[in-house]
N, C-alpha and C positions, 0 to 999 in steps of 0.2 A: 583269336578265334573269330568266325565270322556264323554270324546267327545265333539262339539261344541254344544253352545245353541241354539235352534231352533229361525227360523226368529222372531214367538210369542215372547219369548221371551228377544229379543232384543228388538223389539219394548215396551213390557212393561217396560225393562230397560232406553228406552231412553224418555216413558213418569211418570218414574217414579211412577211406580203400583208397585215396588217388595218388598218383607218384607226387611231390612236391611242384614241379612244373605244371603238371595237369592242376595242381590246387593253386597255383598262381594264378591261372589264366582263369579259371570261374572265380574266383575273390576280384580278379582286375573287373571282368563281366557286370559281377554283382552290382561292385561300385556304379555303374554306369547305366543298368537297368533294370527300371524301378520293379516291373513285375518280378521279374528274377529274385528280385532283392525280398518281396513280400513273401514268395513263394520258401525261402530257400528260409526265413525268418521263422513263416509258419509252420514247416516240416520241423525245424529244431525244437520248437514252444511243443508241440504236439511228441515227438519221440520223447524230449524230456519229461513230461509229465507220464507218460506210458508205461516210462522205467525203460524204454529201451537203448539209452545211449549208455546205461551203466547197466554195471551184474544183475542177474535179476534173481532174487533169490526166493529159495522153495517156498511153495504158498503154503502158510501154514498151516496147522488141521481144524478140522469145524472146531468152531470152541463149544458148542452146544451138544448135547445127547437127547435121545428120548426121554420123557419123561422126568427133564431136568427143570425145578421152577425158576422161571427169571422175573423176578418180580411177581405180580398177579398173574404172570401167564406159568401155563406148562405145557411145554415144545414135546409136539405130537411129534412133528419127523419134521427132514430136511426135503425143503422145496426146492432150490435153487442155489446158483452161484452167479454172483457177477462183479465186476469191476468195484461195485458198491457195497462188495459183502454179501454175507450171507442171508439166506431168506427160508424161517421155518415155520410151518403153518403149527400152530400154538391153541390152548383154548383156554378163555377167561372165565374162572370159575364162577367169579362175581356175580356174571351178567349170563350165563351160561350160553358162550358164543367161540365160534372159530374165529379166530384172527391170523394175520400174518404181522411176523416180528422177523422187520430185516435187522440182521447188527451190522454195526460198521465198521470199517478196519480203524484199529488202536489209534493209527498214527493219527487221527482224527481228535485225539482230547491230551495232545502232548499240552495245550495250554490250558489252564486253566479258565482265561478271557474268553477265548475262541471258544471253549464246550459250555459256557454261560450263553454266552450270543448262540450259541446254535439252537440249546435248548428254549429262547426267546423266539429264535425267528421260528421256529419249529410247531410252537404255538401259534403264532402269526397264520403258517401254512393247515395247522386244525382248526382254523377256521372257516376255510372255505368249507361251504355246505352247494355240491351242486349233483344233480344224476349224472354228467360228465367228465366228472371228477371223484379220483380217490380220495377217502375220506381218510384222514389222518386222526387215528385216534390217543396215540400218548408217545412219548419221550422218556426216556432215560436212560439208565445204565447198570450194566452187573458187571461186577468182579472186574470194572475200570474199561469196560466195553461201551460204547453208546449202543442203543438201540431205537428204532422206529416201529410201532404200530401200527396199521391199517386194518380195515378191514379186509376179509378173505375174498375172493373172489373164484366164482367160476365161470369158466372159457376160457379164450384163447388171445396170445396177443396178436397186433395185424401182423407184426412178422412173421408166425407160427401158419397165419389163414394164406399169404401170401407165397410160400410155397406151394401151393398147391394152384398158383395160377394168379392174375388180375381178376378184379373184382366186376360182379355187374352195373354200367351206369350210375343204376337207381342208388345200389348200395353203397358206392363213394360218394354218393348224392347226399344220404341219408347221414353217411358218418361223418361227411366234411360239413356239415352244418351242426350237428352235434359237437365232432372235436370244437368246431369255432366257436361254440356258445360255451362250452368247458372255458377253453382256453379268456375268452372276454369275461366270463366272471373272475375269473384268477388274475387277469389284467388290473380289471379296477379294484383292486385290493394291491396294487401292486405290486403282484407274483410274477416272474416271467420265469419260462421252463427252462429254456436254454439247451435243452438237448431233445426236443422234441424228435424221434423215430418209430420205426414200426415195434420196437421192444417194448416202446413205453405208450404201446396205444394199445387199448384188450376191447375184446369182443366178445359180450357176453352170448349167453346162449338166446335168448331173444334177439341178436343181433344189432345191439344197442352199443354205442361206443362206451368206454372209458378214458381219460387220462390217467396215465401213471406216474406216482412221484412228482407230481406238479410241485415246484419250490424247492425241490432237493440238489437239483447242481446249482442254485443261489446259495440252496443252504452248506452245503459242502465245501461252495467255493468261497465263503468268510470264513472259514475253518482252517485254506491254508492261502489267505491272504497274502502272507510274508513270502510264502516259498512260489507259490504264483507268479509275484509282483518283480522276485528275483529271475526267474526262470523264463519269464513272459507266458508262459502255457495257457493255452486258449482251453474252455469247455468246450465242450461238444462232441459230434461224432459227423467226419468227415465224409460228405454228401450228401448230409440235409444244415449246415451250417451257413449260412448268412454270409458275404464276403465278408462285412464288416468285422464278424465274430472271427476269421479267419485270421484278420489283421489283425484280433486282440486289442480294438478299438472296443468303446462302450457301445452297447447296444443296448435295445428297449424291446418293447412287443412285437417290435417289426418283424426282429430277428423270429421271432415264435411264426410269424404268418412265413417268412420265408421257406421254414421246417415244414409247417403244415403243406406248403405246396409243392415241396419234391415229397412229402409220404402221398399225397393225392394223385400226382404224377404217378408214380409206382405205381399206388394202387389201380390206376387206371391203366397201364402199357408193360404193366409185370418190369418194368426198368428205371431205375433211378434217372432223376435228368442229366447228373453231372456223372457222369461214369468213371471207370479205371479200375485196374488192377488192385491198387495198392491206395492207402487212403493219399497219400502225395497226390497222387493222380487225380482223385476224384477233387481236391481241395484247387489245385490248381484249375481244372473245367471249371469249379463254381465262379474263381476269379477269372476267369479267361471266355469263358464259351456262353452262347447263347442254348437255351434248352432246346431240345427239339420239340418240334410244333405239336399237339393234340389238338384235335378236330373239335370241331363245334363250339359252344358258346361256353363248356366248360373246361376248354385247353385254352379260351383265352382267361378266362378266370384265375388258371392255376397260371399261367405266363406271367402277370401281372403280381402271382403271389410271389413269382420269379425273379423281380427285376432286381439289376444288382444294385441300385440304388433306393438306399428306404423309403425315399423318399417318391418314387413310383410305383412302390405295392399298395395294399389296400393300408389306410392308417390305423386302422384299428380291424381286430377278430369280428367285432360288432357288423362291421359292412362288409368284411367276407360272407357271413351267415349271412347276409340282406341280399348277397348276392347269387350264394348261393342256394337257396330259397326260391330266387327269381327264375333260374333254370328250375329247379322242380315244379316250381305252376306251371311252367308251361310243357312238361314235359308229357307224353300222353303215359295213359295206364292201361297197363298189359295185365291188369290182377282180377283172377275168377271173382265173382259176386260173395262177399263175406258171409257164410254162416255162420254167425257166434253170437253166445251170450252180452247183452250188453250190461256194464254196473252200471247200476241203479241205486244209489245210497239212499238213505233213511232220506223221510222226508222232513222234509223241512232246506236240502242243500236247489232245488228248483230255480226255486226264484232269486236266490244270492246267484246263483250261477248266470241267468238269463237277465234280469234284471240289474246286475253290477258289471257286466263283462267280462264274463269269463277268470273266473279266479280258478277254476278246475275246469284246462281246457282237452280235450280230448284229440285234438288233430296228431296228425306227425308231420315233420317238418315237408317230406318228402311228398307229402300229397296234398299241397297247396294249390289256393286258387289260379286264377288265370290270371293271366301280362298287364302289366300297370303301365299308365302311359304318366306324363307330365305331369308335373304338381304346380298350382295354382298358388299366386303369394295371398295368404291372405292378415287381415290382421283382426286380434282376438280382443272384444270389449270385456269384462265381468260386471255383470250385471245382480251377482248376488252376495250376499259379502258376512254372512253369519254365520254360526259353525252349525252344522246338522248335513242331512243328507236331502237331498230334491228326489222324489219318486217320479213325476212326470211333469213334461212341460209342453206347454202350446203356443201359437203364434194368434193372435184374433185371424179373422178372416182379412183385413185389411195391412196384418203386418205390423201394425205400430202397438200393441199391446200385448204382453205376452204374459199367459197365466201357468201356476205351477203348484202343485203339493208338493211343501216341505216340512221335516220334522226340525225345529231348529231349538241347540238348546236344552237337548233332553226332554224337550215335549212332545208332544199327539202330532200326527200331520196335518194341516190345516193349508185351508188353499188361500193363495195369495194372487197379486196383480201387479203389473209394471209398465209403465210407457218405455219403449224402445230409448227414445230420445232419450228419455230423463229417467234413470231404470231405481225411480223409489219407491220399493216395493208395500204396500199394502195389503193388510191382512181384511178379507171378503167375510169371515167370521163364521167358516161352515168347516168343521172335521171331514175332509175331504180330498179328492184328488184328483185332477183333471186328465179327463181321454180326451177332447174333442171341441173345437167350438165354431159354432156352425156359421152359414152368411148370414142369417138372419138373427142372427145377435142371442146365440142360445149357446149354453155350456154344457156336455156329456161331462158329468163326475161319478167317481167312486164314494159311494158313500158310507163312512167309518171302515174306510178299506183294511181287510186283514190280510197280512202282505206276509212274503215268506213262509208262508203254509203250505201243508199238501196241497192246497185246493189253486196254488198259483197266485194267492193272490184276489182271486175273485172276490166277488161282494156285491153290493147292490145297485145299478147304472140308477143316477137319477139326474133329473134335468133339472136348469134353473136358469133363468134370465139373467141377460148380462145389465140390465136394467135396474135391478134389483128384485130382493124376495128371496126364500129359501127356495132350496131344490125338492121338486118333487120324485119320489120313487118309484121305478118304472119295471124295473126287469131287476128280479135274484141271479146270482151265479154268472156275469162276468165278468170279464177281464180285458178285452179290448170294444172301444166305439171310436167309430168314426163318418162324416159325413159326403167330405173331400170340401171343395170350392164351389160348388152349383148346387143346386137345388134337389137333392138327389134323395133316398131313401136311406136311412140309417143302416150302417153296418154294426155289426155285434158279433166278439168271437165270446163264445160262452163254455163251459165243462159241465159236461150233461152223464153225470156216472165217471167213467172212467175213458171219455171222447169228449174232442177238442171239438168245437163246433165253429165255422165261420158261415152267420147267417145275415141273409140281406133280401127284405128289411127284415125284422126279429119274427121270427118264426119259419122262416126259408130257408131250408138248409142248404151252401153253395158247395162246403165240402167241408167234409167229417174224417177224424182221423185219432186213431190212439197216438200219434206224435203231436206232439206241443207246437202250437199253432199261437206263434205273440206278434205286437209291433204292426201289425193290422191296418194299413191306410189303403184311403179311397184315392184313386189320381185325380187332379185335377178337374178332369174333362167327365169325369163318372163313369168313364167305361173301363176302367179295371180296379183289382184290388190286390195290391203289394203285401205281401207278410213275410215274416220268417219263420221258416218250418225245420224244428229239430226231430229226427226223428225217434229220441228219446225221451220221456215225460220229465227227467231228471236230468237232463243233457245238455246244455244249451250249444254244443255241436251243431252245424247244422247250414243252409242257406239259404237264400234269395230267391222267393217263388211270387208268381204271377196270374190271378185270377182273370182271366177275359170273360167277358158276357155269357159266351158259349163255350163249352167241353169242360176238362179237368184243366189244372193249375197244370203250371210248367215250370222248370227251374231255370233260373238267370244265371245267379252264381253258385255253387256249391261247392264243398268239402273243406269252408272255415272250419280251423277250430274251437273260437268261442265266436258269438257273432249276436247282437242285440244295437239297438235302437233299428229305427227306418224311417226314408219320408223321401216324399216325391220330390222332384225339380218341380221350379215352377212352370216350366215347358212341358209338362210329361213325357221329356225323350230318356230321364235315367229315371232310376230308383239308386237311393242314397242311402247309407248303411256304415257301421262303426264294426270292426272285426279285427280280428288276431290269426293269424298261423297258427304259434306256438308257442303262445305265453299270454298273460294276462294282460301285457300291454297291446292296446288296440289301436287303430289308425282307422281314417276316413276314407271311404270309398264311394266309386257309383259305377253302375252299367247300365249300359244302354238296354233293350227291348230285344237287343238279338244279342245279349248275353257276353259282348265287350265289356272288360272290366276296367278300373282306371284307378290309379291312387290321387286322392282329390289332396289330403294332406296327412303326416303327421307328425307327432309329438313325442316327447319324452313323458312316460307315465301311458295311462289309460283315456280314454276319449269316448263320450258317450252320448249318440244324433239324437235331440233330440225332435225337432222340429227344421222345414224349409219355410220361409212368409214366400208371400205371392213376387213380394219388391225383390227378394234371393237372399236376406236377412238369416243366418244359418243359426241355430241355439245346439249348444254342445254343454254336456258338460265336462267336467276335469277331474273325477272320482280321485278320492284318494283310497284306498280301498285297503282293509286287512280281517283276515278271517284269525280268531286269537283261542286260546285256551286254557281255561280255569279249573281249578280245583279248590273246593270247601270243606272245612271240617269245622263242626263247633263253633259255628260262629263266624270262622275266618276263612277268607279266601284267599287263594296266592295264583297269580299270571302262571303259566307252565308254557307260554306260546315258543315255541323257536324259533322262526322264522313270520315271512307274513301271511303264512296261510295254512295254519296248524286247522287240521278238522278232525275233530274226534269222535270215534265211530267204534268205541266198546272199553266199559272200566271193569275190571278184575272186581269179584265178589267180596273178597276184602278190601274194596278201594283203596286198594295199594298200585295198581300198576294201571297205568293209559293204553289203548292204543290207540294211532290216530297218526294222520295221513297228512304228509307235505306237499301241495303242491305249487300255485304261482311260480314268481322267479324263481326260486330256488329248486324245484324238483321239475317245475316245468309239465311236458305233458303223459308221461310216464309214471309221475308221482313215485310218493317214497313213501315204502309201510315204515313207523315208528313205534318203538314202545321205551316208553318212557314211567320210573315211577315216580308216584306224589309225593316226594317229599323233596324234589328241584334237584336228584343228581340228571345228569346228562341223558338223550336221550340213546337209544341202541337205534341203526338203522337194520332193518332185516330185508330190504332189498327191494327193489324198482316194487311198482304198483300200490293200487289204492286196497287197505284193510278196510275189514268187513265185519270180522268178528273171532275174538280170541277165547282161543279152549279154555274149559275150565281149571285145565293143570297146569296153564301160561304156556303149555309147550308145543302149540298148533296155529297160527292164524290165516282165515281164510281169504282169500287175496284176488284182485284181480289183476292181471298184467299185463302189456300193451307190446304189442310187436306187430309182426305183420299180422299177425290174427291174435286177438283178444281171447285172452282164455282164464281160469280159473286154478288156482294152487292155493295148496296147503304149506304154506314157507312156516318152516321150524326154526324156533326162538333163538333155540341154542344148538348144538352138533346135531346133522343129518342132512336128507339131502328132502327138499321140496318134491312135493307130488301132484301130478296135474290130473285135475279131475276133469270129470265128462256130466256136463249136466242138462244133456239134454232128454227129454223134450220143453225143459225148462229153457225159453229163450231172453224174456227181460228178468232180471233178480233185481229187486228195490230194495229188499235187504235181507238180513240173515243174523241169525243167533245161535250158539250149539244148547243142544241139552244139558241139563247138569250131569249125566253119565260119560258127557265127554264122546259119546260114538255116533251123534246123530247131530245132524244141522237142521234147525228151522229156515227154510226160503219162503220168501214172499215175493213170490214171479211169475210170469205168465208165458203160455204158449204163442209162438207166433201170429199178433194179430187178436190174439183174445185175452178177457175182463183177468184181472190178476186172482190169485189164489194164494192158499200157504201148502206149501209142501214139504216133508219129509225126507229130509237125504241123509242115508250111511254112506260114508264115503267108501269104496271099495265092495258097497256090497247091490250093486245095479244100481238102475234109475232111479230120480225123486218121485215123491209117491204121493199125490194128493190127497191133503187131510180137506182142504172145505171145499166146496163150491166154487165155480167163476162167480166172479163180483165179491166176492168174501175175504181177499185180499186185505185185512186189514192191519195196522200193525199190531204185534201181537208178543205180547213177556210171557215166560217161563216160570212156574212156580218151582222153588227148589227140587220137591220131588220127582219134576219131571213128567208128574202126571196131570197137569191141569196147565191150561194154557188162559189166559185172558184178551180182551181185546174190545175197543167202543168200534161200534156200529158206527163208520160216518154217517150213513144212509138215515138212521133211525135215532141217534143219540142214545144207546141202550148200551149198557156195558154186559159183557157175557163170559160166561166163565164158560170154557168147552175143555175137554179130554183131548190127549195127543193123539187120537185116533180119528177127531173134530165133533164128536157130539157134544152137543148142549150138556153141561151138567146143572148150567141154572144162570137165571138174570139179576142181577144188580139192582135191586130199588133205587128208583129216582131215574132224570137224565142225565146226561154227561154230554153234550153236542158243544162242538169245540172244543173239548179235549181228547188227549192221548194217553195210555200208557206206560207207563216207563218202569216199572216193576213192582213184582212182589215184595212183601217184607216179608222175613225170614220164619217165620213164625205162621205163614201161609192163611192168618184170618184177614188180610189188609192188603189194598192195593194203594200200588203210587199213582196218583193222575197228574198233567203241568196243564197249563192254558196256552194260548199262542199269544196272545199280546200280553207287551210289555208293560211293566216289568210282568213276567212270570211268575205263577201260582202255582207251586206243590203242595197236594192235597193228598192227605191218608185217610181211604174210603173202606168203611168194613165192607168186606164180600158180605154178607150175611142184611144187615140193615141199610148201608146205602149211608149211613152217617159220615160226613164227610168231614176232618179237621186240618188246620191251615199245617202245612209242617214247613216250609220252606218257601224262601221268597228270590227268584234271582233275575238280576245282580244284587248281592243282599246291599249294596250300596248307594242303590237309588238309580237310576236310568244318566247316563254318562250322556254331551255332547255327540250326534255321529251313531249310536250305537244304533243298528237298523232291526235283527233281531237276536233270538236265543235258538240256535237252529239243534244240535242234538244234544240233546241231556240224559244221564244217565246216572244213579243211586246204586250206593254199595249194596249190599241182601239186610245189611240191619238199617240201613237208610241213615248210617252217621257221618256218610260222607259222600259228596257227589262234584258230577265235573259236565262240564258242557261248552261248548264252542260258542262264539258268539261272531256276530260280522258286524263291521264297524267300516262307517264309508261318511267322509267328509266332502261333501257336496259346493264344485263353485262352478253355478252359470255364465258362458259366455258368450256373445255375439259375434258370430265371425264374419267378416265383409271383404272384398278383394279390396289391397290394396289400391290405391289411386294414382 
């Protein structure tokens, strides 16, 4: 025969239709060519394992019924059918939640070894914790069946959305960065999917990816190792498979990026890149054909995710997302101007957010900054070497001396000194913290700065010679100073009520704003002033703005989504800044004056600017950073944290049950509502976005969630279906509590643009309804009956007890300035108060006389290396048990310099 045999047949070669002569001459062929040979290999491995070269006999019936218990579950109804068994949406009475319980077919636990190993690696696979990943919640078996748990899901999978058409741009934008950060966390655990397609990718109704069954054809395929190894059978599904996986050669994560890049393909051209009839067909294009081309800079992306050799795709899911990322900065945005609510959590999350780097960052991947040019080699000195955390750092004016507030140790912050050259640090012997140090040999400090408060941070700017002497006290209530390199007039950003102020010199107001206004430097030359402007008070969201002599600020870079430190070049042609996309880990930047951006460097881990010297001497630090959480009873405390950024944000009246929100790596910027109870079983995830505050019957929490528009729901604990609320003319919500009747929410949020308030929302029954005044915003606990509400005056230090409807019903003897609220005792004659510095003081104060007694002390174990503060705390109603988050960030100075 001359030329190869057509796909036909092959296929009737490998079902055995061909006269004996016809089967001669393709077995002579085979021998002779190699493609032929793989082709004709991998159509048999693939039929055999399908059941189609032999009988195939009747499927058998569900094994499950309604209302059947299989284990802790009981199977509501049948959800689905496929290859993998059956799938029936179930609910765990335990934890009162839907779940989905796939079974698996029998032939799965003929051995005894193999259903041990499955049930191991199966755990393996419940460990991944990611928003782009299905969570796997338990393992086992009934009446000799295995089974798998997950959580339930609503929406759609992409195969379901992709009938109906190719997707927009933006939206394969948004998911191929999503699946790629799914997929690179299940990597470095070692997970590879191996059948990655549009069945097994879902699309919630926020339009947020999922991966499905991550680890299951691993897990399936040690199950029938033997019959596999006999049969040769490849996994997969033929037209998003890997050549290599074709050949039934080993493969790695490669193989996962090559899947991901014909479903990206599709989703983008409504058409697989490897085409056919029949899967023969499409197996052979993947070994044979090159894909067809897609436009622009994200068909050569997916081309690359294409190549047949692994060794020419991207190496890791990691630098797909890095890459695809890079097309969404620069992509332009076609989306109307956002009306929505923004979350605002309790205070206290501010300045961990702005001041650590974004541990809860708010961006989405898709609406990233602008084009990064070239990276710079440079190489990194440490210059600080104790355990605690660095709150800020300076360069002297001449570069060779740099000073710093660190708390190190479990101590106070106190300001320290280093020579560049010789970086041995000495302590200056003032509780303190450095903004600024001028040419003329003077230092801007924080003086006993209270850090991680509502207030930012602020405290009182005082001066002091670098000569010696203490510092004297100059100005109350800020939070950034700076002078620049010349002889110029002090700058000062200060909070004046509930507006950020940047004034120059102190008393001049340059521009005022209810968004958080930090990181505040003078340029060089003195004619501008750099900061970052979040437009949230609790957000650290946000970008790179620019004061000139004359008019309003203007923006450089904008729409990071975590973004903290700043400092000029010593040329004033950039401004230089530490910032994230879409995660807690941040890199080095700068842009020019007409708003070009550029990646200067970065790292593995977090990265945080803090100073440029005149000589180009760069000071960063190298946070280690985790947000954790605790629970106390009687004495003892126990970790409850899961991941590294557990923040807790409301404890059930019996402090028995957490809720509290995940986000850094592991949730990322969508966050995960959690509820979890005290006594360390596992926690329940009840689904994307940050909690707020849980009903008093456990079976309501109110939720913020993140998609193309930011909105507000009510997600149920256990069976039901979430409800989206309308809260405006309510635009910022700082935070929220329900009533103890359960039908009405306490918000503490404000109108567009104006002072905060507390208001009144029945969900379902109209608009929030203001109980106090603008400026009355304060935070504020719920006495049991629901009729009296409490709250300290920041303004005035005066504690008040007012009615749900906002009247005074009477003042609190004594003051209370610096502290907070944090509840009633149950018995309604006694309030809780905490302090903000460390360690923490809980006080039970009679409403009535103002006598105040010590009740509680946290950490009740003394102040830890690293720990920075106690950001939200909360007491059961009898006050015999309590929980609160804490942030812990291990601080190490270095000096970056270009290589030589």
């Amino acid at each position: 025969m001359t030329g190869c045999p057509t796909e036909e047949t092959i296929l009737a070669f490998v079902e055995g239709r061909l006269q004996p002569p016809q089967r001669a001459l393709i077995e002579a062929h085979v021998s002779r060519c190699d493609a032929c040979g793989e082709l004709l290999a991998a159509v048999a491995r693939t039929w055999h394992a399908e059941g189609r070269l032999q009988p195939v006999e009747p499927a058998p019936p569900r094994p499950f019924s309604d209302g059947e218990q299989v284990g802790p579950y009981t199977v509501v109804g049948h959800a689905a059918s496929g290859a993998m068994g059956d799938v029936y949406r179930a609910h765990d009475g335990r934890l009162g939640r839907d779940v989905a319980l796939k079974v698996l077919p029998a032939r799965f636990v003929q051995d005894p070894e193999r259903l041990a190993r499955f049930h191991q690696e199966a755990r393996a696979a419940g460990a991944l914790s990611h928003p782009h990943l299905l969570t796997l919640f338990d393992v086992g078996t009934h009446e000799g069946l295995p089974y798998l748990v997950t959580e339930w899901l609503e929406g759609v999978t992409l195969r379901e959305r992709l009938l109906r058409g190719p997707l927009q741009r933006e939206h394969v934008l948004r998911l191929g960065i999503q699946y790629s950060r799914g997929l690179a966390a299940a990597h470095a655990r070692g997970i590879i999917h191996r059948d990655l397609k549009p069945a097994n990718l879902f699309i919630g109704p926020d339009g947020n990816g999922r991966i499905l069954d991550f680890g299951l054809a691993r897990l399936t395929e040690n199950l029938q190792d033997a019959a596999l190894t006999q049969s040769g059978a490849v996994m997969g599904t033929a037209g998003y498979m890997a050549p290599e996986q074709i050949r039934a050669q080993p493969v790695d994560a490669r193989a996962d990026i090559f899947a991901l890049g014909a479903v990206l393909h599709e989703a983008v051209s409504g058409q697989l890149p490897f085409g056919g009839d029949s899967p023969v067909e499409r197996m052979s294009a993947a070994l044979r054909d090159d894909p067809p081309t897609l436009p622009g800079e994200l068909g050569t992306v997916i081309a690359r995710c294409l190549a047949k050799s692994p060794g020419d795709r991207f190496q890791s899911a990691q630098d797909l997302a890095f890459a695809l990322e890079s097309i969404a900065a620069r992509a332009p945005k076609h989306r109307a101007p956002l009306a929505r609510p923004a979350l605002l959590p309790v205070a206290g999350v501010a300045l961990l957010l702005g001041a650590l780097g974004g541990v809860f960052a708010f961006s989405r991947a898709w609406e990233t900054p602008a084009p990064v040019r070239e990276v710079v080699d440079l190489n990194y000195r440490p210059v600080t070497f104790r355990r605690g955390h660095v709150l800020n750092a300076r360069f002297s004016a001449d570069g060779h001396t740099l000073f710093y507030g660190a708390a190190w140790e479990g101590g106070r912050a106190e300001l320290y000194s280093a020579r560049t050259e010789r970086p041995l640090s000495q302590a200056l012997g003032h509780p303190a913290d450095v903004l600024a140090a001028s040419p003329q040999g003077e230092l801007a400090v924080l003086l006993e700065p209270r850090f991680f408060d509502a207030d930012h941070g602020s405290g009182t700017l005082g001066l002091m010679p670098l000569s010696g002497g203490a510092p004297r006290a100059v100005l109350d209530g800020v939070l950034e100073a700076d002078w620049g390199r010349r002889d110029g007039p002090l700058m000062v950003v200060r909070r004046v009520g509930e507006k950020f102020r940047l004034e120059q010199p102190p008393g001049t107001v340059r521009f005022e704003s209810q968004g958080w206004i930090s990181n505040a430097r003078v340029s060089p030359d003195g004619a501008r002033i750099a900061f970052l402007f979040h437009e949230h008070p609790k957000d650290d969201r946000g970008g790179v703005w620019v004061l000139e002599k004359e008019g309003a600020p203007r923006q450089l870079s904008g729409e990071w989504g975590s973004i903290r430190g700043l400092a000029w070049a010593p040329d004033g042609s950039e401004v230089w800044f530490t910032a994230s996309r879409t995660d807690a880990d941040s890199a080095l930047f700068a842009v020019d004056l007409g708003g070009k951006t550029r990646l200067v460097d970065r790292i593995a881990g977090r990265m945080v600017l803090h100073d440029i010297a005149s000589n180009g001497l760069v000071l960063v630090d190298h946070p280690v950073i985790r947000t954790g959480l605790a629970f106390g009873r009687a004495g003892e405390e126990r970790d409850l944290t899961w991941s590294d950024s557990s923040f807790m944000t409301d404890l059930s009246r019996d402090g028995r049950t957490v809720l509290f929100a995940e986000g850094g790596q592991v949730e990322g910027p969508t966050y995960g509502a959690y509820l979890r109870t005290t006594d360390g079983a596992p926690p329940i995830r009840l689904g994307d976005g940050l909690p707020m505050a849980l009903s008093p019957d456990g079976k309501w929490v109110l939720t913020a969630k993140y998609g193309e528009r930011t909105g507000f729901v009510l997600l149920p604990t256990g069976a039901g279906e979430s409800r989206t609320l309308d809260l405006a003319p309510v635009a910022v919500v700082l935070g929220a509590r329900w009533f103890p009747d359960g039908k009405r929410l306490l918000l503490r949020g404000s109108e567009a643009g104006r002072p905060a308030r507390l208001w009144v929302f029945e969900p379902g029954a109209g608009a929030p309804r203001a109980m106090t005044g603008e400026g009355m915003g304060f935070e504020a606990t719920i006495a049991s009956d629901g009729k009296r509400l409490a709250a300290v005056d920041a303004t005035t230090g005066s504690l008040r007890v007012f009615s749900d409807t906002g009247e005074t019903v009477s003042t609190v003897p004594g003051t209370f300035a610096g502290q907070s609220v944090v509840g009633w005792h149950v018995n309604g004659d006694a309030l809780y108060l905490r302090s903000v510095s460390l360690p923490v003081q809980v006080s039970r104060v009679d409403v009535r006389t103002g006598a105040s007694v010590p009740h509680l002390t946290v950490p009740a174990r003394g102040t830890p290396p690293g720990l920075v503060s106690i950001m939200t705390l909360a007491l059961s109603e009898d006050g015999s048990a309590h929980t609160y988050s804490y942030s812990e960030a291990l601080s190490r100075l270095f000096l970056l310099e270009r290589e030589r």
